[in-house]
C-alpha positions in Angstrom: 136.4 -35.8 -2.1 140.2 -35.8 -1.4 139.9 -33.2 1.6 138.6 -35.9 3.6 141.9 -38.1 2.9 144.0 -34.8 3.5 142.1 -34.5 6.7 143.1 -38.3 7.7 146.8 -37.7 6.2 147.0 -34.9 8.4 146.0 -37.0 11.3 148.0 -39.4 11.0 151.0 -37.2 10.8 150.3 -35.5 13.6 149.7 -38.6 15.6 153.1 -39.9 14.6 154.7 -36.6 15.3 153.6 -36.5 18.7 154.4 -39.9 19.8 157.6 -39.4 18.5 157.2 -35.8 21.1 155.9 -37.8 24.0 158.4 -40.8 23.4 161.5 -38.2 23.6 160.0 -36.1 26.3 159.3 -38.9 28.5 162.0 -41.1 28.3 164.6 -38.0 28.7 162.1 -37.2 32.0 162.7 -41.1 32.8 166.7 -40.9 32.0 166.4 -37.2 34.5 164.8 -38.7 37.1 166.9 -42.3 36.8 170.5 -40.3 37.0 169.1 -38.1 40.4 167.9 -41.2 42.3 171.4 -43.0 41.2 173.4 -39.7 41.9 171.3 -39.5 45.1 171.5 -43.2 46.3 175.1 -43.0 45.2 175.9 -39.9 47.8 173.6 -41.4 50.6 175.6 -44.6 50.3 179.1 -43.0 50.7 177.4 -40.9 53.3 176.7 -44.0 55.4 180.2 -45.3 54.8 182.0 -42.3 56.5 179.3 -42.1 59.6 180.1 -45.9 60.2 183.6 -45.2 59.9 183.5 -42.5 62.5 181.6 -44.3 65.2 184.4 -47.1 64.0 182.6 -49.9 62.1 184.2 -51.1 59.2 181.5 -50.5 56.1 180.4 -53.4 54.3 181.6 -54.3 51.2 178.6 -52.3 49.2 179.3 -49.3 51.2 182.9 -49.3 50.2 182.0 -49.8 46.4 180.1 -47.3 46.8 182.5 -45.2 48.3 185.3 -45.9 45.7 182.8 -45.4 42.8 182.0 -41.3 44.2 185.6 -41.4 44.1 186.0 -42.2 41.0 183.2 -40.3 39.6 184.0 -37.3 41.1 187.6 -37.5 39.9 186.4 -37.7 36.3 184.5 -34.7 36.7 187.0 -32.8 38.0 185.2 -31.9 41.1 188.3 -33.2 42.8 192.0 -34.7 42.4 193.3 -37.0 44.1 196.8 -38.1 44.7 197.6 -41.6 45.4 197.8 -41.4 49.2 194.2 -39.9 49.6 192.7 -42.5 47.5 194.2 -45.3 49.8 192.3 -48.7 50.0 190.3 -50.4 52.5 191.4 -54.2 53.7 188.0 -55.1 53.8 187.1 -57.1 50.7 185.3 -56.2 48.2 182.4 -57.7 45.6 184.5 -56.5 42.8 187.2 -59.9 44.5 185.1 -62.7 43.6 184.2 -61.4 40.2 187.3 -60.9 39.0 188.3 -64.0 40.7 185.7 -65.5 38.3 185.9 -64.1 35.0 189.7 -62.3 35.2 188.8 -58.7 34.8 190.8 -56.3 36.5 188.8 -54.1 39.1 189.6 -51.3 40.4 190.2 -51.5 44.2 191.1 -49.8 46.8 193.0 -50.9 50.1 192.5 -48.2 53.3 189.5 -45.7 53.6 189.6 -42.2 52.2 191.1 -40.1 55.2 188.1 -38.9 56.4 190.7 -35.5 57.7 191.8 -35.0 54.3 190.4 -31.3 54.3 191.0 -31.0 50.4 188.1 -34.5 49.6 186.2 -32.8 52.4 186.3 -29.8 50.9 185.2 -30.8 47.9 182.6 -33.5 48.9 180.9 -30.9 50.8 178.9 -29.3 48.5 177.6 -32.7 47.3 176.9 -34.1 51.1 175.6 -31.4 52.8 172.5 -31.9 52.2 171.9 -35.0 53.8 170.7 -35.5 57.2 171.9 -38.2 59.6 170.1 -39.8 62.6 171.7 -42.4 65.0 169.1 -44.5 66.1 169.2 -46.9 69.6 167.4 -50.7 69.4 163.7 -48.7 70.1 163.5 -46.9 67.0 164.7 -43.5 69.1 167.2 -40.9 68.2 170.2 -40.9 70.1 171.7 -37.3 71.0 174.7 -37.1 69.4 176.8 -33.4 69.7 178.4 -33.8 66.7 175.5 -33.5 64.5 173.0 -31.0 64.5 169.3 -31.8 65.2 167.2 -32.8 62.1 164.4 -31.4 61.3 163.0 -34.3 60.3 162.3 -37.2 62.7 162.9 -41.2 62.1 161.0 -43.2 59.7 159.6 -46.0 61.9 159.0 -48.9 58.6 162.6 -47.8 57.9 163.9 -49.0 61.2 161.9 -52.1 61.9 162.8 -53.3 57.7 166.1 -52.4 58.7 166.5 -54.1 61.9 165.0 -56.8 60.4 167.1 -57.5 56.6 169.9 -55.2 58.0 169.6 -52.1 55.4 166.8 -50.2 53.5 166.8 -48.2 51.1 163.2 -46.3 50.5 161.7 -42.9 49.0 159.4 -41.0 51.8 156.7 -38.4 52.1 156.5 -36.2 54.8 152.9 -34.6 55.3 153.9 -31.7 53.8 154.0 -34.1 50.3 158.1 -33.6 50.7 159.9 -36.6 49.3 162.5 -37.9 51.2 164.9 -40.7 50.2 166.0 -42.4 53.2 168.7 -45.4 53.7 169.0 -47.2 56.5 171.3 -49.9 58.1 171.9 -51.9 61.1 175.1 -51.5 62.5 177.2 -54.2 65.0 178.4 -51.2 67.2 178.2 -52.7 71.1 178.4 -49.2 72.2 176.8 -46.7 69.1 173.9 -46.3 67.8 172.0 -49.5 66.9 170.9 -48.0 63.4 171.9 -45.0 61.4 169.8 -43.6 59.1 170.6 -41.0 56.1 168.7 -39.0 53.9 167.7 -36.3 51.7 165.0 -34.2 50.4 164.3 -34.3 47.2 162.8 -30.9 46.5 165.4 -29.2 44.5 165.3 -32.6 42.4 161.5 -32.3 42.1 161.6 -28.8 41.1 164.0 -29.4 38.5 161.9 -32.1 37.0 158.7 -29.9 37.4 160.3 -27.4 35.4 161.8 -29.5 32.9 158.5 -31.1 32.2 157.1 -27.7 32.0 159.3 -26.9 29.4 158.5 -30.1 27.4 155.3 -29.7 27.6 155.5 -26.5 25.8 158.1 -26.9 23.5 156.1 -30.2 22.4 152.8 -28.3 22.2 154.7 -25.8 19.7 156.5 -28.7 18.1 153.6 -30.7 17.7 151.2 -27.2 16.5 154.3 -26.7 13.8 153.9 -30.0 12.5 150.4 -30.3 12.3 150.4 -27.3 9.4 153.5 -28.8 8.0 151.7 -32.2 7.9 148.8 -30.3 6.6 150.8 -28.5 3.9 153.1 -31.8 3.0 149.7 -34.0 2.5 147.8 -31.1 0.6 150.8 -31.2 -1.7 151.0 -34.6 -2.2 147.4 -34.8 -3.3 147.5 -31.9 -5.1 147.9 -33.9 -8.3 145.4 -36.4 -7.5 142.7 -33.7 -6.4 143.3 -31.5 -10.5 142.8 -35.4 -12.1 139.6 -35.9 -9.5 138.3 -32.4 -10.2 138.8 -33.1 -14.3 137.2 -36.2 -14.0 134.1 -34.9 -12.2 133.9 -32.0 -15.2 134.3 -34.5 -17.7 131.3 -36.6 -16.2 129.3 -33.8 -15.6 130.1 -32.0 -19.5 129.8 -35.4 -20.9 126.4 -36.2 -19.4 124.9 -32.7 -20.2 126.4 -33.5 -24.2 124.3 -36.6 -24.5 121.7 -35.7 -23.1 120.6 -33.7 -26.9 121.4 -36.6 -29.2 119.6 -39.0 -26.7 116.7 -37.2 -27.0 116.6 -36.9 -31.1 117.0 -40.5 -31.0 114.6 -41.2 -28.9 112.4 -38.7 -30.5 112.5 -40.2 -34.4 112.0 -43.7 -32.6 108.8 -42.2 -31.8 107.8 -40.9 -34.8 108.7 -44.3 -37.0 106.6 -46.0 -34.4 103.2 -43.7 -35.1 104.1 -44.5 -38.9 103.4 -48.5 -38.2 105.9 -50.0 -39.5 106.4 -54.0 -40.6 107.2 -56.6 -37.8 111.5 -56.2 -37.7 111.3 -52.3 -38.4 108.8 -52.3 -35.1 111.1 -54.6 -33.1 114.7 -53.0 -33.9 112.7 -49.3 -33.4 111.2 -50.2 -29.5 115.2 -51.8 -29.5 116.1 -47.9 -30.2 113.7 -46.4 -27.5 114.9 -49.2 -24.6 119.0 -48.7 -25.4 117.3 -44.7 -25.4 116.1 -45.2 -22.1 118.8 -47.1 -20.6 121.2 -44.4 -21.8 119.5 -41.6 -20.2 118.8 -43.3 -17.0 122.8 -43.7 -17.3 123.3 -40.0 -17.6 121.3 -38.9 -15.3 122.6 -41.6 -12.8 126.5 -40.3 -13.4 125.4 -36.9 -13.4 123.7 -37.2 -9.8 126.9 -39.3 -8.8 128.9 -36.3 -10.1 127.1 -33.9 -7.9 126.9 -36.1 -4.7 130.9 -36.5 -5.2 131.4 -32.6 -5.9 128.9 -31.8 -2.8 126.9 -29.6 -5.6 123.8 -31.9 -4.9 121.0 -28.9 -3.4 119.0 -30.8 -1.0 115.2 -29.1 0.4 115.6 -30.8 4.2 112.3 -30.8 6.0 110.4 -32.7 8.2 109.1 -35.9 6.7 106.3 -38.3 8.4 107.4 -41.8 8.0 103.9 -43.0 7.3 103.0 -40.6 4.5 106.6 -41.3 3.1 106.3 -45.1 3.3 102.8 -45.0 1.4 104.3 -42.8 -0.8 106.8 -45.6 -1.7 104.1 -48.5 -1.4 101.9 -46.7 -4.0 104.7 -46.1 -6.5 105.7 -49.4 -5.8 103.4 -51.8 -6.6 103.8 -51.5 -10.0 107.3 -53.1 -9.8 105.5 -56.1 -7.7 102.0 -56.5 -9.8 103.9 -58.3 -12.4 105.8 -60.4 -10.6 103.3 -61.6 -8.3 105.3 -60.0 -5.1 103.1 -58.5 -2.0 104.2 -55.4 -0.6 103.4 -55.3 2.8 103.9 -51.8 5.0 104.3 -52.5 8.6 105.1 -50.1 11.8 105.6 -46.6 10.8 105.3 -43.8 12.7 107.8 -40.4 13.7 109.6 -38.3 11.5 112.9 -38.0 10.6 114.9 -34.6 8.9 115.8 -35.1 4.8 114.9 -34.8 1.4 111.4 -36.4 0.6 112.1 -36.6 -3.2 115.5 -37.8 -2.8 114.2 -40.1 0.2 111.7 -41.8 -2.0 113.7 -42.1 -4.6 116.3 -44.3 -2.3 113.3 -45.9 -1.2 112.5 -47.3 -4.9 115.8 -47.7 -5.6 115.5 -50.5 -2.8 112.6 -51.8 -4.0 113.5 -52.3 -7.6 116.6 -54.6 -6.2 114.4 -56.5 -4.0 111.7 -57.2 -6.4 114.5 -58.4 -8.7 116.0 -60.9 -5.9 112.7 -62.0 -4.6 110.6 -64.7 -6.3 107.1 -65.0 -7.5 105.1 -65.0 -4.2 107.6 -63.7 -2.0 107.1 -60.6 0.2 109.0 -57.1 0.4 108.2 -55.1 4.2 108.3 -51.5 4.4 108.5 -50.9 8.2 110.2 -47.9 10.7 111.8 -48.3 13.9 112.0 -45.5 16.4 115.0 -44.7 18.2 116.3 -41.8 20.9 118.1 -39.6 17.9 117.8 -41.7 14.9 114.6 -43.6 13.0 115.3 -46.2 11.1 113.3 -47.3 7.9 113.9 -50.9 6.6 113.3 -52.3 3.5 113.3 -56.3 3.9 112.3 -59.6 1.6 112.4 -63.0 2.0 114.4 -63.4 -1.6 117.3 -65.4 -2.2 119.7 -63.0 -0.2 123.0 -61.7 -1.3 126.4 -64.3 -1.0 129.1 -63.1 2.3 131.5 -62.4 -0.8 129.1 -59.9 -2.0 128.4 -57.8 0.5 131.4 -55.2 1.1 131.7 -54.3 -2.5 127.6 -53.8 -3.4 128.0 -49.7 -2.6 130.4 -49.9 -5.5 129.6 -48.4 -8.5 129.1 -50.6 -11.4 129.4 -53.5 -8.6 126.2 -56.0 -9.9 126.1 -59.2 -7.6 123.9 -62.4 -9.1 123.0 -64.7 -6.1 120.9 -66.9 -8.0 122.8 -67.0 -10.9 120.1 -66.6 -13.4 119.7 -63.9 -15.8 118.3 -60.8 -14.2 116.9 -57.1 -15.7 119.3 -54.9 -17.3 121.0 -52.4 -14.5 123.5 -50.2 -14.5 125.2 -51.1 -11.2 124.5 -47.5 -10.0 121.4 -47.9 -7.5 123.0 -48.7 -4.1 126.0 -45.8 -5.0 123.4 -43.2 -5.4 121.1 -44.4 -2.7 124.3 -44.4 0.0 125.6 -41.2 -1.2 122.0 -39.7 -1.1 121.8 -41.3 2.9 124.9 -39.8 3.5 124.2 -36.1 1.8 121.3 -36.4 4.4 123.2 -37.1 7.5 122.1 -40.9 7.7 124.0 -44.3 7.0 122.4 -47.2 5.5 123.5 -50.5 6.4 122.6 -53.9 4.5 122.6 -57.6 6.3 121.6 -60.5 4.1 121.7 -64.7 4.4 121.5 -66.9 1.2 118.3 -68.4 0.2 116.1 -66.5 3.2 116.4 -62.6 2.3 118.3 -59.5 2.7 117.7 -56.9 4.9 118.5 -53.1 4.0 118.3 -50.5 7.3 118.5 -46.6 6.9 119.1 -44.5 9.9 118.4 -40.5 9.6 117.9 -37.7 12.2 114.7 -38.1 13.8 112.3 -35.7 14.6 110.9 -35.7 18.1 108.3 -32.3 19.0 104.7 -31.9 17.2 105.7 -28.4 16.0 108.6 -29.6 14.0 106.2 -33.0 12.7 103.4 -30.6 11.4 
C-alpha cells in the first residue's frame, strides 16, 4: 500500500529538485545574457562617443558617462592603467552634476575626453572595439563614403534611422536574414558638415554561441543532476517509510492470522447453538441460543469482511476477469435481491441494460448487493431501488439508485471509510459493520473501475460504477 506514497514522495522530490535545476539554470542564462547586452551596449556607447569626437561633436552627456564608466571598468580589471593625464575630463556636464547637486554624493567625473592618440588606451581598447562596425549616414537614410573606415558588410537599418532622426538616438537588437543578431545604436548628430547620423553595431554571434553552449551544458548537467536525484529521492522516501511499510505489513498478517484463528471457535459456537436449538429448549434458553447464532453470524461476516480487506490491501485478492453481459449480471442481482426488498415493501425495478464490461462476476455481484443492502436500509416502505447501465466509448457504467432519504453533504467524503456508518434519518437502523462500501471500492478498483456516489437529503442517493467496457461480439460471447 505504501509504494504508492513512495511513488508520490518520489515525485514530489523530483519536482522540487528540478525547479530548483531550472530556477538556477535559467536565471544564471538570464544574469549571462543581462551582463553581454550591458557589456555590449556599454562598448557601442563609448564607441559612438569617440566617432563623434572625431568628426568634432562634443558627445552628450550619456555618451560621456558612458565613456568614463568603460574607463573605469576596464581599469578595475586590469585591462588597462591609466595615469592621471590620460584619464582627463570633458567640460561638458554631466548627469552625475545635478545628482550630486541634489543628494551630496560625490561622483566621479571627468573634465577633457580620453586622448583619442593615446596609443597605450588604444591599444588596449582594441580588442574590446574592434568588433563593431560604424556607418555615417547623410539626412536620406544613405551611407556616406568615408576613407577612414572600411566598408561594412552590413548595410543601414532603415527603422533605426527614421526612430533616430525622429527621438535623436536608438538603441535596438537586429536580425539580418541570415537569423544574425545585430545590436545597433544610433544617433543624430548636429554636424553642419558630417554625417547626419552615425550608426554603430555589433554581431552578436560569438555572444549567441556562448549562450548556446552554455545552455547545452545546463541542459545536461541538469538532466544528470536531476536523474541523480530522482534515485536519491527514491532511496531517501523508501527509507523513510521503511518503518511504516514493517508496522503496515504486521498489521495486514495480524488481520489476516487473526481472521483465519476465529474462524474455528466461531464455527463450534455456532455449531452447539445448533444442536441446543434441535433439543427444544424453554422460551429464554431458545432466545439467548438464536442470540448465540446472530452475534455467530455477525462475527463471521466480520472475518471474512477483514480478511477480504486484508487481501485487497496486500494485492493477494485472485480475480477470474472475463467478459460480463450487463443484462444477465443485473438479473443476477435483481433475483438475489428481492429478498432484501419483499419485506420491506421496496420495488426493485431493472431499467436499461445492455454491453459488457471486463471484471469479476462474483465479486461484481457481490458489490452489486453490497449496494443494495444499503439502499434498502435508507429507502422506506414503498420506495424504489433502479438497477440500470449506461454505455459509454471505453467505460459502462452500472448505477444503483433510490429515492430514500439520501446521505447528509457531511457524510459523503468519509462513507469509503472503513467502520465509517452514516445515519441520515436518525433512526435505529440494522446491525452493520461499516465495511460494505470499503470492500465494494476496493473490489471496483482491483477491477480497473471507480465508483462514485452523489446523494441529496430526503430524495435519494445515487451510486455510479464505471468499468472497462467491452465493445466486439467475439469478446461479448
Amino acid at each position: 500500500m505504501l509504494k504508492r506514497l513512495r511513488f508520490q514522495l518520489t515525485c514530489l522530490y523530483s519536482l522540487v529538485a528540478l525547479g530548483l535545476v531550472v530556477l538556477i539554470g535559467f536565471g544564471s542564462y538570464s544574469l549571462l545574457k543581462y551582463y553581454f547586452q550591458k557589456e555590449t551596449d556599454l562598448a557601442l556607447q563609448y564607441k559612438m562617443a569617440s566617432q563623434l569626437r572625431s568628426y568634432g561633436i562634443t558627445p552628450p552627456a550619456e555618451l560621456v558617462q558612458a565613456e568614463q564608466y568603460w574607463q573605469i571598468m576596464n581599469t578595475r580589471l586590469g585591462r588597462v592603467s591609466l595615469a592621471p593625464s590620460q584619464v582627463a575630463t570633458s567640460t561638458q556636464p554631466s548627469l552625475e552634476d545635478d545628482e550630486e547637486e541634489e543628494n551630496g554624493s560625490e561622483v566621479w567625473k571627468s573634465d577633457t575626453p580620453l586622448k583619442q592618440d593615446d596609443e597605450l588606451v588604444e591599444e588596449s581598447y582594441d580588442g574590446q572595439l574592434a568588433s563593431i562596425y560604424v556607418l555615417p549616414l547623410n539626412a536620406n537614410g544613405e551611407i556616406i563614403n568615408d576613407p577612414t573606415n572600411a566598408q561594412p558588410i552590413i548595410s543601414q537599418d532603415e527603422e533605426a534611422s527614421q526612430a533616430a532622426l525622429t527621438y535623436g538616438q536608438d538603441l535596438r537588437t537586429i536580425q539580418l536574414a541570415d537569423s544574425t543578431r545585430v545590436r545597433l545604436l544610433t544617433y543624430r548628430t548636429s554636424s553642419s558638415t558630417g554625417p547626419v547620423l552615425l550608426q554603430v553595431g555589433r554581431t552578436l554571434d560569438d555572444q549567441d554561441r556562448i549562450l548556446e553552449r552554455y545552455l547545452l551544458g545546463w541542459l545536461i548537467l541538469g538532466s544528470i543532476t536531476s536523474v541523480l536525484l530522482g534515485l536519491a529521492s527514491w532511496w531517501l522516501s523508501g527509507r523513510s517509510l521503511s518503518p511504516a511499510q514493517r508496522a503496515w505489513d504486521q498489521q495486514q498478517a495480524f488481520i489476516s492470522n487473526a481472521s483465519h484463528e476465529l474462524r474455528t471457535p466461531l464455527t463450534l459456537i455456532r455449531a452447539s447453538a445448533e444442536v441446543g436449538l434441535r433439543s427444544q429448549p424453554g422460551g429464554e434458553e431458545k432466545v439467548l441460543l438464536q442470540d448465540i447464532l446472530g452475534e455467530c453470524d455477525y462475527m463471521n461476516s466480520l472475518v471474512d469482511d477483514l480478511l477480504l480487506l486484508s487481501r485487497l490491501d496486500t494485492h493477494r485478492l485472485k480475480l477470474a476477469r472475463e467478459s460480463i453481459a450487463l443484462a444477465d449480471l443485473l438479473a443476477e442481482t435483481a433475483h438475489q435481491g428481492e429478498k432484501l426488498v419483499i419485506d420491506k415493501g421496496i420495488q426493485l425495478e431493472v431499467g436499461n441494460a445492455r454491453g459488457a464490461i471486463w471484471g469479476d462476476r462474483m465479486r461484481m455481484r457481490q458489490v452489486l448487493l453490497i449496494l443494495l443492502d444499503n439502499a434498502v436500509r435508507f429507502t422506506p416502505q414503498g420506495g424504489t431501488i433502479r438497477l440500470e447501465t449506461i454505455e459509454k466509448r471505453k467505460v459502462h457504467q452500472v448505477i444503483v439508485s433510490d429515492n430514500g432519504s439520501g446521505v447528509s453533504p457531511e457524510h459523503l467524503p468519509h462513507i469509503f471509510e472503513r467502520f465509517y456508518q452514516a445515519n441520515p434519518t436518525g433512526e435505529a437502523q440494522a446491525r452493520t459493520n461499516g465495511l460494505g462500501l470499503s470492500i465494494a471500492n476496493g473490489l471496483i478498483e482491483a477491477q480497473g473501475g471507480q465508483i462514485h456516489v452523489e446523494s441529496w437529503v430526503g430524495k435519494g442517493t445515487r451510486v455510479v460504477l464505471e468499468l472497462p467496457a467491452v465493445h466486439t461480439v467475439s469478446q461479448v460471447a
